[in-house]
C-alpha positions in Angstrom: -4.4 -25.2 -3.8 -2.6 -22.2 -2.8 -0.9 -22.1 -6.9 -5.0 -22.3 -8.2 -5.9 -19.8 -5.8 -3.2 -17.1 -7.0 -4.0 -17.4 -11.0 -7.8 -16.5 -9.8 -6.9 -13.8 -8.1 -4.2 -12.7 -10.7 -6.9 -13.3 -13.3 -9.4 -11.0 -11.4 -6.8 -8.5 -11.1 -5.9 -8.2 -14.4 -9.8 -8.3 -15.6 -10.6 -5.5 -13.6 -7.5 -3.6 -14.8 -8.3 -4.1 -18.6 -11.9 -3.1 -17.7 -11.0 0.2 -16.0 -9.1 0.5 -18.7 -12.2 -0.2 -21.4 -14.1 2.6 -19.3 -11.6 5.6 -19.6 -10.9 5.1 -23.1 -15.0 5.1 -23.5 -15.1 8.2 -21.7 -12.8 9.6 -24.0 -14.4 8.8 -26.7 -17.4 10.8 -25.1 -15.8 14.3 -25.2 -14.1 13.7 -28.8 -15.2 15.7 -30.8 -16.1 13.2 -34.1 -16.3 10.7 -31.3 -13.6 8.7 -31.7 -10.5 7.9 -29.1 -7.2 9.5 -30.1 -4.7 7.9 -30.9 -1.7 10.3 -29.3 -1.9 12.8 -27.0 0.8 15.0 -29.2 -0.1 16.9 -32.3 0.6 16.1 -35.1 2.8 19.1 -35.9 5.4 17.8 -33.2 5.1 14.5 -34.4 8.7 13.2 -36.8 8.3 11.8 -39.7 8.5 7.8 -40.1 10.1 6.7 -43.4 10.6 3.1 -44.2 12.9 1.4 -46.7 11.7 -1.4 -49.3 14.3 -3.7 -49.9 12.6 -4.4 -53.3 13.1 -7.4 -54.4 9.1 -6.7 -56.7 7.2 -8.2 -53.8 5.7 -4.4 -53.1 5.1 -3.6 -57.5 
């Protein structure tokens, strides 16, 4: 009883956290200008580059 009892209350928990979480990202989105949530908080000027190597092997031709 006391095991069933815990995963409710974990499962509550963690609803309400992703929730709260759902809200501020929506509130976000309000004050974006196109109205979408950004995806950093840096700019992109102080962003590095990311390169990645192909192996090759003509899976990616």
């Amino acid at each position: 009883m006391r095991k069933t009892h815990r995963k409710i209350v974990s499962g509550a928990l963690l609803c309400g956290c992703a929730l709260f979480t759902l809200y501020g990202a929506s509130r976000v989105a309000e004050k974006a200008e196109n109205g979408g949530v950004p995806v950093s908080i840096t700019g992109e000027e102080e962003e590095l580059p990311i390169i990645i190597l192909d192996a090759g092997h003509g899976a990616s031709t």
